[in-house]
C-alpha positions in Angstrom: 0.0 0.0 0.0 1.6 3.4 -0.9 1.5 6.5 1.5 -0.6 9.3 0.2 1.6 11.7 2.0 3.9 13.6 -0.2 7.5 13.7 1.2 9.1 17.1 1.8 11.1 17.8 -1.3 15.2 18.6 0.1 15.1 21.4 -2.7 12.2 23.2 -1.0 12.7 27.1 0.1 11.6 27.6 3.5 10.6 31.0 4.1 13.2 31.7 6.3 15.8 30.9 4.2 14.1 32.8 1.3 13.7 35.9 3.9 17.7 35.3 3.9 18.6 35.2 0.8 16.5 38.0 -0.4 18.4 39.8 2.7 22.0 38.7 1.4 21.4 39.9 -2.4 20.3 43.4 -1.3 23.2 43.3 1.3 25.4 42.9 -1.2 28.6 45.7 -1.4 31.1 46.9 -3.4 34.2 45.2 -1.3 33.1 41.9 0.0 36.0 39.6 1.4 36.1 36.1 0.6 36.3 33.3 3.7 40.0 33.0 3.7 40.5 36.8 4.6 37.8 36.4 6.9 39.7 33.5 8.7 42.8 35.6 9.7 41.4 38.6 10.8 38.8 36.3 12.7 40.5 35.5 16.4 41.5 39.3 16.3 37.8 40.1 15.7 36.1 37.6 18.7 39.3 39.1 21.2 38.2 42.4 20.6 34.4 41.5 20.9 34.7 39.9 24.1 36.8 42.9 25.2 33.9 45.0 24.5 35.2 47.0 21.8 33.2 48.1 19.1 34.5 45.4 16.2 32.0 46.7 13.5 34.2 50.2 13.8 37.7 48.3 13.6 36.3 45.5 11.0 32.7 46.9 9.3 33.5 44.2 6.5 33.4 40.7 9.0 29.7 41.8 10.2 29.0 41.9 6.7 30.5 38.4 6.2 28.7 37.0 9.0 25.8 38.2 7.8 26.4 36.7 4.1 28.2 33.6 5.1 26.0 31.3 7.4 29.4 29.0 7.2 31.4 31.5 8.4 28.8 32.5 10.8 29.1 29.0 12.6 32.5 28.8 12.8 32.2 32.6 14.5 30.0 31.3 17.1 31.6 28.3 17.9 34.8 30.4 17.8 33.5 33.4 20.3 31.5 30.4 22.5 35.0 28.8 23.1 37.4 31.6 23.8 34.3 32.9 26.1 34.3 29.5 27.9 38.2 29.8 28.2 38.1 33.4 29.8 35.3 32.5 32.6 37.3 29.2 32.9 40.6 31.4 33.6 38.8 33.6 36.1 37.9 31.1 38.7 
């Protein structure tokens, strides 16, 4: 007997991710940097954050990133979660 439900197709748009990607191509600028530039600057940009400087003023271009790059965006927050465990760890 066959199942009369339909399967969810792994090629369907959810309308969050459409919300995002509508998002990214209007966010789109003139000087975008590619991962591997993001990478180095990176450690310096979660320090800084968790020193409570304002990063978007020293590095306006990785926000953007983050906000294009949902890879690079989960490597940020595993990144920032890590060094943030390691501080609280280091001030007991």
């Amino acid at each position: 007997m066959k199942s009369t439900r339909k399967r969810a197709d792994i090629n369907t748009v959810t309308w969050e991710k459409f919300r995002w990607l509508i998002r990214s191509i209007f966010a789109v600028q003139d000087k975008e940097i590619l991962c591997s530039k993001f990478f180095d600057i990176l450690p310096r940009y979660v320090d800084l954050q968790l020193e409570g400087k304002d990063v978007e003023k020293f590095f306006p271009e990785i926000g953007h990133h983050l906000h294009q790059c949902p890879e690079c965006n989960e490597i940020y927050q595993a990144l920032l979660q890590v060094v943030q465990s390691e501080k609280d760890r280091d001030k007991k």
